[in-house]
C-alpha positions in Angstrom: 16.2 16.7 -7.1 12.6 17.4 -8.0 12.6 17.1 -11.7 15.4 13.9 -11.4 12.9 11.8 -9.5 9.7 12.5 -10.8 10.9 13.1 -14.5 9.3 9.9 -15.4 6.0 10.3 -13.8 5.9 13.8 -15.8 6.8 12.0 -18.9 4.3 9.4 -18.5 1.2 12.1 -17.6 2.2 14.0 -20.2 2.4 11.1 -23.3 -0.7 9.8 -21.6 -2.9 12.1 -21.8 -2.0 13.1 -24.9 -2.5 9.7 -26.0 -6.0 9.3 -23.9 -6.8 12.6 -25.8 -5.2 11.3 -29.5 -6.8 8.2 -29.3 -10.1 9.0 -27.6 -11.0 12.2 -27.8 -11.0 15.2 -25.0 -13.5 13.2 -22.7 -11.2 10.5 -22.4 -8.5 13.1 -21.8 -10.4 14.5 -18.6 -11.5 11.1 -17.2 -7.8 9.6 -17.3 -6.8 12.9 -15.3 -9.1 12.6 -12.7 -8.4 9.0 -12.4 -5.0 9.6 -11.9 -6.2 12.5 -8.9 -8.0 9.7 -7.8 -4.9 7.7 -7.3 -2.7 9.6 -6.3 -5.4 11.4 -3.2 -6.2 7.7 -2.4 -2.9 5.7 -2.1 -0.4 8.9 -0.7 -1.1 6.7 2.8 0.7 3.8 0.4 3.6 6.3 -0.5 4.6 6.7 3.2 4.5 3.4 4.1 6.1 2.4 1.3 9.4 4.6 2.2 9.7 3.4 5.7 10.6 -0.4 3.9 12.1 1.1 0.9 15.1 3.4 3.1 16.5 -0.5 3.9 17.3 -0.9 0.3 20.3 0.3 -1.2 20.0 2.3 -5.1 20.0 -0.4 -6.8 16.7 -1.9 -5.2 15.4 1.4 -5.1 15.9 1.6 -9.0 14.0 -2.0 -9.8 11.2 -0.7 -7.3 10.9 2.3 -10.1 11.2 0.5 -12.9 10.0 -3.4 -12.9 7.7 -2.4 -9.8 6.2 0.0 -11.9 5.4 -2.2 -14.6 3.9 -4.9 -12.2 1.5 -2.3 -10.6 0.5 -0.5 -13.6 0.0 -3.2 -16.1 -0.5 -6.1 -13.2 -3.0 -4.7 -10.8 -3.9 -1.3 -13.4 -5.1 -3.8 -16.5 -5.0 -6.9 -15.5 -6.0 -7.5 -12.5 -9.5 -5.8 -13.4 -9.7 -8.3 -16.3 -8.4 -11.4 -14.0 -11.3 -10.9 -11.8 -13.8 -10.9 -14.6 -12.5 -13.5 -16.1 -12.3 -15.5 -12.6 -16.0 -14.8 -12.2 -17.3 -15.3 -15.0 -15.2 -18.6 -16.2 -14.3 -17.1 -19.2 -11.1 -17.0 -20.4 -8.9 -13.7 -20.3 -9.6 -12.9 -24.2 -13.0 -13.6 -23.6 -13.3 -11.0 -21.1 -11.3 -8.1 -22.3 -13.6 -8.4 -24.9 -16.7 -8.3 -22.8 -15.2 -5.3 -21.2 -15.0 -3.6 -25.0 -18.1 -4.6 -26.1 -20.6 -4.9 -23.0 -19.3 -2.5 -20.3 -22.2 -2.8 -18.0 -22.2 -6.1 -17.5 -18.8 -6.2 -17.2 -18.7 -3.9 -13.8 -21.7 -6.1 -12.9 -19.4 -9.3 -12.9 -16.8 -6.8 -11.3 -18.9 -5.8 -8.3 -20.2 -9.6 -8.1 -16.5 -10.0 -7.0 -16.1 -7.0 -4.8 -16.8 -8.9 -1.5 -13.3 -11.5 -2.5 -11.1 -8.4 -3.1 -12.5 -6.3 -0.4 -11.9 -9.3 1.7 -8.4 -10.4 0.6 -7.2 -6.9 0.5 -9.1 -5.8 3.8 -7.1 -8.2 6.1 -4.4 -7.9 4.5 -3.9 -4.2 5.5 -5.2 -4.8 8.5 -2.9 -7.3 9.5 -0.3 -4.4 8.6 -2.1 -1.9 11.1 -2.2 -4.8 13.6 1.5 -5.5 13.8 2.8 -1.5 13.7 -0.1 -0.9 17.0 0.5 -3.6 19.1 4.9 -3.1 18.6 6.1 -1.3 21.3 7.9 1.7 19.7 10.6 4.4 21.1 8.7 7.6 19.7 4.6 7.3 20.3 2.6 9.7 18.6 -0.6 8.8 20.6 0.2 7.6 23.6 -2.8 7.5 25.5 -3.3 4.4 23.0 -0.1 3.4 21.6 1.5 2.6 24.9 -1.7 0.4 26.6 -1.5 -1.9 22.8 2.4 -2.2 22.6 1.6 -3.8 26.3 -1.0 -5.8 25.0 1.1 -6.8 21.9 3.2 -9.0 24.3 0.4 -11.6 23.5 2.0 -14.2 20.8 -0.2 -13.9 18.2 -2.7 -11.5 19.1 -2.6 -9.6 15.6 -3.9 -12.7 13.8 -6.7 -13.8 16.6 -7.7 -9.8 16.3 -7.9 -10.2 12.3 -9.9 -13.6 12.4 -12.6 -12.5 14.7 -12.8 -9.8 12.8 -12.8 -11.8 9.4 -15.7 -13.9 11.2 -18.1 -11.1 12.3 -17.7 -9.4 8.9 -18.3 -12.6 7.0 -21.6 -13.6 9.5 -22.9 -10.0 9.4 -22.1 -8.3 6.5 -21.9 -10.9 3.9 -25.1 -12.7 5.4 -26.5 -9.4 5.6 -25.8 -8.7 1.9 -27.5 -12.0 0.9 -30.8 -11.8 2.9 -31.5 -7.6 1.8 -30.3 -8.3 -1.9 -32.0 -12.1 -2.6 -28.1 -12.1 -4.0 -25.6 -15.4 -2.8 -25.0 -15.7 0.2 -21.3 -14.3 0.0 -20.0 -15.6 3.5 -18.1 -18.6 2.0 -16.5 -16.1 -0.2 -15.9 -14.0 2.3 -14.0 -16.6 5.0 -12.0 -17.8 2.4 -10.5 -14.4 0.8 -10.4 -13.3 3.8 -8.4 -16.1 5.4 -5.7 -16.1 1.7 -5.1 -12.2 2.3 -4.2 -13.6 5.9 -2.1 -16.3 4.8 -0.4 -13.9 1.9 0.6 -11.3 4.7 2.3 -14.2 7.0 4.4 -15.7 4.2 5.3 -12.9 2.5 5.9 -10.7 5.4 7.6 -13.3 7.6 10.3 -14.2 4.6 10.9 -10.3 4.0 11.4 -9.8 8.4 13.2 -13.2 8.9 15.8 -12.3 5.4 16.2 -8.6 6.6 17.3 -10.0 10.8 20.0 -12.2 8.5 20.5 -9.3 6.5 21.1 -6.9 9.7 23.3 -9.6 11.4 25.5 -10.5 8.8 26.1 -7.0 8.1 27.6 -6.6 11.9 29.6 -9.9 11.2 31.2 -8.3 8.3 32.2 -5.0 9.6 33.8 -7.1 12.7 35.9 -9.3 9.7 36.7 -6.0 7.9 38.2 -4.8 10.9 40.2 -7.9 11.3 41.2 -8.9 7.8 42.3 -4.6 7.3 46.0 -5.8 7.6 45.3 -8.3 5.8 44.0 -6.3 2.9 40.8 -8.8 2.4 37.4 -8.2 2.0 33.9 -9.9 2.9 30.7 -9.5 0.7 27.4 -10.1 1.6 26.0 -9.1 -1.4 23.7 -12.4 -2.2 22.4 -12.5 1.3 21.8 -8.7 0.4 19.9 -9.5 -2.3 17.7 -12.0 -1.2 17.0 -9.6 1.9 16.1 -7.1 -0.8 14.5 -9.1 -3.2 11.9 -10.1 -0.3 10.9 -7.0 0.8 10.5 -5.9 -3.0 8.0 -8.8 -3.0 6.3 -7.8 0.2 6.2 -3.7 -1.6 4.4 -5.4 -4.3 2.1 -7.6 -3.0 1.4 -4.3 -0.4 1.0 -2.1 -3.3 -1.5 -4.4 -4.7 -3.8 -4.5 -1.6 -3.3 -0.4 -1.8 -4.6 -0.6 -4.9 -7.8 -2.4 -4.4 -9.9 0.6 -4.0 -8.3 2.6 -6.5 -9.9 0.1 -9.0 -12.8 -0.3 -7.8 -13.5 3.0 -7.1 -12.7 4.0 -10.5 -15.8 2.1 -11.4 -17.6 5.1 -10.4 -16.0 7.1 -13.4 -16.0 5.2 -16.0 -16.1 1.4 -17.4 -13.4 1.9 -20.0 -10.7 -0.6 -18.9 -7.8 1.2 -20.7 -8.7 4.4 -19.7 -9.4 2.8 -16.3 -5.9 1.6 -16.9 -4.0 4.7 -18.0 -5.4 7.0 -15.5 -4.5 4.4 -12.4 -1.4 3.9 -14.0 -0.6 7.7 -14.0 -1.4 7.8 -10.4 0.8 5.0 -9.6 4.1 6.1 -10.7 3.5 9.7 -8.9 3.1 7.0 -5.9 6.4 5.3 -6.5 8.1 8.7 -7.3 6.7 10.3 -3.8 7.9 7.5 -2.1 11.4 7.7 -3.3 11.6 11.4 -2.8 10.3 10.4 0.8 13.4 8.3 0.8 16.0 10.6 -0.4 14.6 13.6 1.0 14.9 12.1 4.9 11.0 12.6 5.4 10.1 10.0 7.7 13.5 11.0 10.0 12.7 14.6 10.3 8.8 13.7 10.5 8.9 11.1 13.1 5.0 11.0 13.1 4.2 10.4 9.3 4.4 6.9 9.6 2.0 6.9 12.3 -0.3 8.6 10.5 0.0 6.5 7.6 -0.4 3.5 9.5 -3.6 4.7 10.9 -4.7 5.5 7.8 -4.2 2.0 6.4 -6.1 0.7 9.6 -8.8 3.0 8.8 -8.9 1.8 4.8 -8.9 -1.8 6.4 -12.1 -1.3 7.9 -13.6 0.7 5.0 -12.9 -2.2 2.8 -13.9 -5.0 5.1 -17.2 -2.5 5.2 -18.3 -2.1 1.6 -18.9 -5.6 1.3 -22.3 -4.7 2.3 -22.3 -0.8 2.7 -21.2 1.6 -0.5 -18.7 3.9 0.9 -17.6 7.4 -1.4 -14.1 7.1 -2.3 -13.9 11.1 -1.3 -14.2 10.1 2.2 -11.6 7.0 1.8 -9.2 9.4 0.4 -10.1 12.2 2.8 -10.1 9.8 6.0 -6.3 9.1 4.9 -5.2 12.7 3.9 -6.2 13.9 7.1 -4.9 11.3 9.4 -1.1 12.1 7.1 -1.7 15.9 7.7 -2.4 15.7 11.2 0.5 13.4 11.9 2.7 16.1 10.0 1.7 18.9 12.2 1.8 16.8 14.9 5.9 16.0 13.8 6.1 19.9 12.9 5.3 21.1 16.3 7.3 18.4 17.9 10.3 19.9 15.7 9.6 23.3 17.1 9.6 22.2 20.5 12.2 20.2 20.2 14.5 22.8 18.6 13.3 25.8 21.4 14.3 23.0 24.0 17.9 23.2 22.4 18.2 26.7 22.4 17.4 27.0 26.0 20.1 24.4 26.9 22.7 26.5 25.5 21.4 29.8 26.5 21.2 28.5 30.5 25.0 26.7 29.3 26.2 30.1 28.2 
């Protein structure tokens, strides 16, 4: 089971390293493994999250999200995205700035963190708006409920999520970003700011609404089909939903994807820290990523989230938490040790939270039939 679904993220460490190593030399080879540690330590909050929307698909789904959804985040958000902002910044066009990344490093990561306030903004509300919706819904199995249960009350309030996100858009755009411009002499980035801020908004609404309003069709024409089947048994007919299927399935790929990408924003720009090299930049990430997509699957398969009714919890938290960090470091510098530590400890406290409800759980059993016998 092991070796069947993450036999391609071994292949791919192993040829790419060896490549990194081949082409490079050995320093290359130990940068693009720590970039892929990076990866993986920083987006195994993604990896959760991730399986809870990927369980809805069927194999086939599951299969394109391995396959053509690895080749959109490795090569889309890995390479090019890092280029696309460069070239963005600086008005050049994309050949223009790969090869200002080959042949001027430093000031390419200067145009790079010149952007950082747009991505940190478009990505920031994005997952927030995520956190948002997963707080304030009213949910069977609480894993805080001191807090869970007063915001699923409060989430009765049409809309709240998206008032919550703009006012916080607003006071980091008036604080931070004007801030940033009167410590630094730099432009003021407020404008920026608002207007990221405000498309990561929009990006979650349309893309997340589509995937919620095709998976309810999804879900109901599902229970009209097994009442037909029942009917038309005698009849020895049949009733497919399989286009409504995919379109269901082909929106919430979209909505993995565009998620994925707002997971990956500090990934990328934290692996500015290590190194300037886009294609090692690129090869590293793009290890990390497919153990990402692997874990998730195995997450899938294996039952995780059903038998760990608290992971997804924690991994919710966790992206709240990233939210903040990256709605933050539009003024502040933040380690990427304590982005990835925040997130691996909010996971493993939500798993030893599950565990112990397990054990509880299955002592409670035992007693029922020990006082039945």
């Amino acid at each position: 089971m092991v070796l069947k679904t993450f036999g391609w993220s071994f292949a791919v460490t192993a040829l790419g390293l060896a490549f990194a190593a081949w082409q490079w030399g050995w320093e290359a080879f130990g940068i693009v493994l720590i970039l892929s540690i990076l990866e993986i330590s920083l987006s195994f909050d993604n990896a959760v999250v991730n399986a809870g929307i990927l369980k809805k698909m069927n194999a086939f789904w599951q299969k394109i999200f391995l396959t053509i959804g690895v080749l959109i985040a490795v090569f889309g958000m890995r390479l090019v995205f890092p280029v696309a902002i460069v070239a963005i910044s600086a008005k050049v066009g994309p050949i223009e700035a790969v090869n200002l990344a080959l042949d001027q490093p430093e000031q390419y990561e200067a145009l790079v963190t010149d952007a950082h306030p747009a991505i940190a903004a478009f990505g920031g509300m994005f997952l927030l708006m995520i956190f948002l919706d997963f707080i304030f819904e009213d949910r069977d199995i609480k894993w805080l409920a001191w807090l869970e249960r007063p915001l699923a009350k409060l989430g009765k309030v049409d809309m709240l999520s998206v008032c919550i996100a703009l006012i916080a858009l607003l006071v980091t755009a008036m604080t931070f970003a004007t801030n940033a411009h009167t410590s630094t002499g730099h432009a003021d980035k407020s404008a920026t700011v608002l207007l990221s801020g405000v498309a990561g908004l929009i990006t979650y609404l349309i893309v997340g609404g589509l995937s919620s309003y095709f998976e309810d069709k999804l879900e109901e024409e599902e229970e009209r089909e097994h009442e037909e089947e029942e009917k038309a048994k005698a009849a020895g007919k049949e009733v497919s939903a399989v286009g409504l299927a995919g379109k269901a399935a082909f929106f919430l790929f979209l909505y993995l994807e565009v998620l994925d990408a707002s997971f990956s924003f500090d990934g990328v720009i934290g692996a500015f820290a290590i190194t300037n090299h886009i294609f090692w930049m690129a090869l590293g990430l793009g290890i990390g990523a497919m153990y990402v997509r692997s874990l998730t699957v195995y997450l899938v398969r294996q039952g995780t989230l059903d038998d760990y009714v608290y992971l997804e919890h924690g991994a919710h938290y966790a992206i709240g938490a990233l939210a903040v960090i990256l709605l933050i470091t539009i003024e502040h510098e933040i380690s990427e040790i304590i982005t990835g530590l925040i997130g691996v400890v909010l996971i493993a406290a939500s798993f030893w939270s599950s565990v112990v409800r397990n054990k509880r759980l299955g002592s409670d059993d035992k007693a029922e039939v020990a006082s039945g016998v």
